[in-house]
N, C-alpha and C positions, 0 to 999 in steps of 0.2 A: 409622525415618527420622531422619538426624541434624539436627535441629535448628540447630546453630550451624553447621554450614560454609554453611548455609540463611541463615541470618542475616548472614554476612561476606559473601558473594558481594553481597547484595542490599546494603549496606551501601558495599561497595565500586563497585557501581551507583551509589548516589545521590549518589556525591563526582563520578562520570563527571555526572553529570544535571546537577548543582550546577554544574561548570564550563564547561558548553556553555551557559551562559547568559551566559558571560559577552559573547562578541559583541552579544548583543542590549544587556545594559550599555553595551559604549563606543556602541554606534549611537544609544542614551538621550544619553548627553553628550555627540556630535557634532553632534547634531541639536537641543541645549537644552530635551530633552522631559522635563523636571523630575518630573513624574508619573510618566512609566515606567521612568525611571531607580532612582525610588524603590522601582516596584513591582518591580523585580528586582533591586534591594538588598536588600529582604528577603527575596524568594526564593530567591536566590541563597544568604545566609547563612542560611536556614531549612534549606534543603538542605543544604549541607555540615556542618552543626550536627550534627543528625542522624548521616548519614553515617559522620560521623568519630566521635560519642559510637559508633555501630553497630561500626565497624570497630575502637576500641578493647575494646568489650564481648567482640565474637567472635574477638578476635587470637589466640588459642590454640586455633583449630578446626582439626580435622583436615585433611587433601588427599581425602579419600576420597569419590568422589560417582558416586553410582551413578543411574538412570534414573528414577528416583521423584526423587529430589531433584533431577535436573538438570531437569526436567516443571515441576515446583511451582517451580525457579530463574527461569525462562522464563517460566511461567504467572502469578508474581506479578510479574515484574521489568515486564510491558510494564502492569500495573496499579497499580503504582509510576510508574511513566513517566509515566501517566494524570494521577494524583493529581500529582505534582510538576511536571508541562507545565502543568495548569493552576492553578498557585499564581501565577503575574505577571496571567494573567488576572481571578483574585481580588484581589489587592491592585490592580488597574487600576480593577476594578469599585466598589468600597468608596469609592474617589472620583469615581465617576460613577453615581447611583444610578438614571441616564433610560437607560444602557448597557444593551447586552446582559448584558456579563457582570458586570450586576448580580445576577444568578440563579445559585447554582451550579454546580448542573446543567449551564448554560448552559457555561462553563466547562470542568467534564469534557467534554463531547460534543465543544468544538470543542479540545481538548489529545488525546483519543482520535482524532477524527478527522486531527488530523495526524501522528500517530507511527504509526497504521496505515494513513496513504497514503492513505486513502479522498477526501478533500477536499471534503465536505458540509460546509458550512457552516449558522451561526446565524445569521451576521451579515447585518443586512438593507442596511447600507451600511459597507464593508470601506475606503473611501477617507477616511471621518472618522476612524481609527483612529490613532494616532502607528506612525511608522514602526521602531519597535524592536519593537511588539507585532505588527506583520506579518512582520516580519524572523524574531520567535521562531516564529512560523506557520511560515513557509518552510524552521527550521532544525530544528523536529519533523518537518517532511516528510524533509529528507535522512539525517536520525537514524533515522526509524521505516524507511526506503526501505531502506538499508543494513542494515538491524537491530541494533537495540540489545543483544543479544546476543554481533554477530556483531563489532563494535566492540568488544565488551569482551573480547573472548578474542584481538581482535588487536592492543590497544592495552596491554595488561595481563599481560605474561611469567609474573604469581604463578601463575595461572590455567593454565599449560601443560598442567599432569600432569590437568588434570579438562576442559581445554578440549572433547575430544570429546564427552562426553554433552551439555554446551553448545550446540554446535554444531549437531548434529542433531535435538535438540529444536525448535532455531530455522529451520535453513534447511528451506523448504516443499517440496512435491512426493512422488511416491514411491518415486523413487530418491533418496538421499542421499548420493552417492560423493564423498567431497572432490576439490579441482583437485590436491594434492600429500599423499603420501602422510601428512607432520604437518597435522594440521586446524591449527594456528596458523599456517602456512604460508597454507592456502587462505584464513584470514580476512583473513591482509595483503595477500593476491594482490587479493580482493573490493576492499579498499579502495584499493588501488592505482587499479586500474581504475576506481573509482566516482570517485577522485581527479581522473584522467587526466579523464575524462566532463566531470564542473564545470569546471575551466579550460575545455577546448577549447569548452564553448557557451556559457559565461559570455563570452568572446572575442568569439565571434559575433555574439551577441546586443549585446554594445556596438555594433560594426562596425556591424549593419543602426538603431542609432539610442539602443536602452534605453540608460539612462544604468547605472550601476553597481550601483546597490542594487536598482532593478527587475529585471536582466537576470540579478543572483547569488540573486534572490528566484525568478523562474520557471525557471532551473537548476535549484534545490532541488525545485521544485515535480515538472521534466518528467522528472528523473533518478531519484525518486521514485515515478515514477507517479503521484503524490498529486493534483497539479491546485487547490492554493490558489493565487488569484490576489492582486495588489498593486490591481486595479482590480474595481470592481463589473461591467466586462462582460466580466472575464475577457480571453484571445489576441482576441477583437474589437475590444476599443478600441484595438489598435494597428493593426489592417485598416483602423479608422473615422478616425484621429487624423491629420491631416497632418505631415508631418516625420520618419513612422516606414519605411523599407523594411518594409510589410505584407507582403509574398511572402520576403523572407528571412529576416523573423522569424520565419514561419510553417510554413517549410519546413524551417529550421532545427529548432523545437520537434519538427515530424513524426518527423525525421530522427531524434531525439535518443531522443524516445517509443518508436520502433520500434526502435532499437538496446537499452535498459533493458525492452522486452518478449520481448527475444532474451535465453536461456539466458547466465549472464555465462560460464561454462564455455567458452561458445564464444569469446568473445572472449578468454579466455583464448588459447586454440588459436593466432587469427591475431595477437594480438600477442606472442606468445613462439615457438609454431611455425611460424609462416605457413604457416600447410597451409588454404587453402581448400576443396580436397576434402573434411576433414572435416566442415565445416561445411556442404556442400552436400548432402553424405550423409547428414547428423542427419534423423531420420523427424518427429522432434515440429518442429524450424524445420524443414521440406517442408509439413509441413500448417499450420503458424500462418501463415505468409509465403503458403499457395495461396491460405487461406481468408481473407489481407486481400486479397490482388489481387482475387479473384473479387467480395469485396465491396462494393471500392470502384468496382468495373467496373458493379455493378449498381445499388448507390445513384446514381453518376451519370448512368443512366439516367431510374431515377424519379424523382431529384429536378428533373433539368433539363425531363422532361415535365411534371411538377407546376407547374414556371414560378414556383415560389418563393422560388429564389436567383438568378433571371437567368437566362444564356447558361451555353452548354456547360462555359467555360473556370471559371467561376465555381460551378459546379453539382458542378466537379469537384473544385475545390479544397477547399469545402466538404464534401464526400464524404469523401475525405482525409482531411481532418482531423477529421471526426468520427470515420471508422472506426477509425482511430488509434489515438485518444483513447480510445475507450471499449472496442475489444480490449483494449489493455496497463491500461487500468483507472485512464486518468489520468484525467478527466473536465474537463479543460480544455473550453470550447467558443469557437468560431469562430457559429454559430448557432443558432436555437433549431429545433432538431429532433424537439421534441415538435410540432410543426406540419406535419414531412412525412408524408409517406401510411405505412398503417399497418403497411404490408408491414416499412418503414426501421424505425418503433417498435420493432417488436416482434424484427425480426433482428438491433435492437442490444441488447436487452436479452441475445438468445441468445449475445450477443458476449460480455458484462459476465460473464452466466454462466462460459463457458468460459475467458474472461481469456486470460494470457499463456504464457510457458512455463516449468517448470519452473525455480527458480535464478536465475530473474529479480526484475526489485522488482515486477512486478503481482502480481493478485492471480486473485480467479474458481476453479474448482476444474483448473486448468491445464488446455493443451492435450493434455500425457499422458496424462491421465488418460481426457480426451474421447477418445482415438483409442483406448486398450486397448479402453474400452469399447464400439465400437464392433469391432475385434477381437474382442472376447468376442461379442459378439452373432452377429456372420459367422460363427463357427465355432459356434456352438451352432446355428443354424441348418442350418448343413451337415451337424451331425452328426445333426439330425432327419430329414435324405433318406439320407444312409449313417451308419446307427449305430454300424456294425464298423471302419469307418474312422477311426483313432485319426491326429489331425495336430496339431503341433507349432502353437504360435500365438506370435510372436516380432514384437516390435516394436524397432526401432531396435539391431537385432543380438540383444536380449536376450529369452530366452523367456518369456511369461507363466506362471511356476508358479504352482501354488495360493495360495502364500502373498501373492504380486502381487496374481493374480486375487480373496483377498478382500478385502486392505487396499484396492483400487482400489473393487469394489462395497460393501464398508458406507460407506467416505467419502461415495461417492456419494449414497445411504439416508441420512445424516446429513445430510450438504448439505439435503437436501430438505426432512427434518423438521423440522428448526431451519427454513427459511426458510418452510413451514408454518405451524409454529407461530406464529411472530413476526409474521406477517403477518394470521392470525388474532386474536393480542393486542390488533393495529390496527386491524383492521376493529371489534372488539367497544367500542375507544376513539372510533368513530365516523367512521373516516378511508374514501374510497374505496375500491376493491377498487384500481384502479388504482394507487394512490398508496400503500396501504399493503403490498400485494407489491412495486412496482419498489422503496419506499426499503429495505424489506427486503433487497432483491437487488443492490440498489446499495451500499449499508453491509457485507453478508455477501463481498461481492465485492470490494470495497475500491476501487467507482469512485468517487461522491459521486450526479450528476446521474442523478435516473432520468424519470418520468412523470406526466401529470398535477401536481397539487401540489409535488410536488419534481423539475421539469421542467429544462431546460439551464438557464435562467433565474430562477430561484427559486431559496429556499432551506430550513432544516431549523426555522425560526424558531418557526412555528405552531404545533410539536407538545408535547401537555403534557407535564409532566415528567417522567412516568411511562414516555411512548412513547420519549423522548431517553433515560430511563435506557435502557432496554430495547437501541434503537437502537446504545449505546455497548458493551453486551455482545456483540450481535451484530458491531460491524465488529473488536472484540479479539477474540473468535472464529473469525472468519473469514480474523485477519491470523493467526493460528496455526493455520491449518488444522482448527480444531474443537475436536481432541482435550487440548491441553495445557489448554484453559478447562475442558471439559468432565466430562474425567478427576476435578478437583479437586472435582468435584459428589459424586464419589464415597463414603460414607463409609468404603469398604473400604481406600481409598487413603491415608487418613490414620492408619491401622492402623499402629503400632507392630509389625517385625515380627522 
């Protein structure tokens, strides 16, 4: 394994980290928030310190980077991100010691939780905060949303000739086919689009009322997936607050959620070839776009029988917007839906599960992955009534070979065991069965809001330090699909070879 072009990459990471803090800086000095300005003065230059000492140490590292090293590039880089997202947090905390992020810990969970989009929070009130340390919340979320990976190989030309093994360590799913034949292509195409995304609903969301720093903070949040809010009741205090258009901030957010749960591939398609057929063709959006209608067809059933958000038209909305939300894995909420009937619970947990699709910013173990499986299963059953009858099994034009078929079922077998596991760690820490599978499956998923104790409504505050470590493994894990954290457990991997 080469060690130094391991070291320059990550090196030349932490100059990218260093200077996306800078916004949060000027928002410190606009705002006269002399505390937070200070605290990302020194993060700021702690980072690039670093950094640049890194990138001068490794400046004579070779180009050569092959799929152990691009793994271990990926796999430390968003555990770098970790560590350096919550360095403002730490200098914040050192001058408030009644703070949350008085507590370390405290700190990593809630800098992990926004670079992996999950958006659980510690915080037990998010509106006493100064608004550059929310600001930096919102701008982990569109840094983690995008992938910090997939920004450095599009931001960064040195990087061309090793960009591919980059690239595909990062972007999730189990196809990995770029949008253009050079992967540095497809990561400026991503950004592009994720570009084009932030104005057009930063726009909107001015238009129905947010003022600027609110409306470019839930941007971040909803393009993301992530789901950190600027207020403690989340997209509800603007339903509840008079002065705001509630229905078109809300439908906007919807709109926006469900577009960043859609494959970006496809929008690719209709903003360069306007070809709508192929996007109406894609098998994985046919079943993520069935199985929100059908869901929110039936949540507004049971919710509006239940009589707990009113009338029909209200019953629906909220339906909406919760199904949204916690498909594509943003965890935004509109209401508290650990209060509707148990049927709602538990089919949105199934939701959180399965997440969004392929190539998109959610999370969950994708929609493709849900429907192979379920193709493997059809056909291993038919072929238990005709054994002789050998038949092809093809999703979305392409055949499930073996090698699909097992990368699709151990993902799946890991999935499970890690959220097993993890869940049992919590229980033995004293937590509910409730609370310590959904925050499991909520962290592994990369929604935020699960059940019980870590409810729409609640937060991650409660848990010892020990669970929040744990917690923080699990949602970096999960933001890299398992394998990139998991591999490095390995000691065969670090084998010199």
């Amino acid at each position: 394994m080469n060690h130094r072009i391991i070291g320059k990459l990550l090196s030349l990471l932490l100059l990218i980290l260093g200077l996306c803090q800078l916004p949060a800086l000027a928002c410190g000095w606009w705002y006269g928030e002399m505390e937070a300005l200070c605290s990302f003065a020194l993060s700021m230059t702690l980072t690039l310190a670093l950094g640049g000492a890194g990138a001068w140490t490794f400046r004579g590292a070779p180009q050569e980077l092959y799929r152990r090293e691009a793994m271990t590039v990926v796999g430390l880089g968003w555990f770098l991100a970790t560590f350096t997202g919550a360095l403002p947090y730490v200098f914040f905390g050192l001058r408030h010691p009644d703070a949350e992020f008085s507590e370390l810990i405290n700190c990593l969970y809630e800098s992990a939780s926004g670079f992996t989009t999950t958006g659980s929070t510690i915080l037990t009130d998010i509106e006493k905060y100064p608004r550059a340390i929310l600001l930096w919340r919102s701008l982990t979320h569109w840094l983690g949303g995008l992938g910090i990976v997939v920004l450095f190989v599009a931001v960064l030309p040195q990087v061309g000739a090793i960009a591919k093994q980059l690239f595909r360590s990062e972007v999730g799913g189990p196809v990995k086919d770029g949008l253009k034949p050079r992967i540095q292509d497809s990561a400026m195409i991503l950004l592009y689009i994720y570009l084009l995304f932030t104005v057009a609903e930063t726009i909107l969301l001015i238009t129905f009322g947010m003022d600027f720093f609110d409306a470019f903070c839930h941007t971040c949040a909803t393009l993301s997936t992530g789901g950190f809010s600027t207020k403690n009741a989340s997209v509800a205090y603007y339903l509840q607050t008079p002065g705001y258009n509630g229905l078109g901030i809300e439908w906007t957010i919807v709109a926006f959620m469900y577009l960043c749960g859609v494959s970006f591939s496809l929008h690719f398609i209709l903003l360069r070839q306007r070809d709508w057929r192929k996007v109406f063709a894609d098998s994985e959006w046919q079943c993520f776009t069935g199985l929100f209608l059908v869901s929110v067809f039936v949540f507004t059933i049971l919710v509006y029988n239940s009589g707990l958000e009113g009338g029909l038209f209200a019953s629906f909305r909220a339906s909406l917007f919760q199904v949204c939300a916690i498909s594509t894995c943003t965890g935004f909420v509109t209401a508290d839906f650990d209060r509707w009937p148990d049927f709602c619970r538990y089919w949105l947990v199934l939701l959180m599960i399965m997440g969004g699709c392929a190539g998109s910013t959610a999370g969950g173990i994708k929609v493709v992955r849900a429907a192979i499986l379920f193709k493997i299963l059809a056909d291993h059953l038919r072929h238990m009534v005709q054994p002789r009858i050998v038949r092809k099994v093809r999703f979305n034009g392409v055949t499930i070979n073996d090698d699909l078929r097992n990368n699709v079922l151990m993902f799946t077998l890991l999935f499970l065991l890690v959220v097993m596991g993890a869940s049992l760690a919590l229980a033995l820490r004293g937590y509910d069965i409730a609370t310590s599978t959904s925050a499991v499956l909520a962290n592994i998923s990369n929604v935020g809001p699960g059940l019980a104790r870590v409810g729409a409504v609640q937060n991650y505050y409660f848990f010892d330090p020990f669970s929040k470590l744990l917690l923080t493994l699990v949602m970096i894990s999960g933001r890299l699909e398992l394998y990139s954290v998991l591999v490095m457990l390995n000691p065969e991997f670090w084998r010199n070879r």
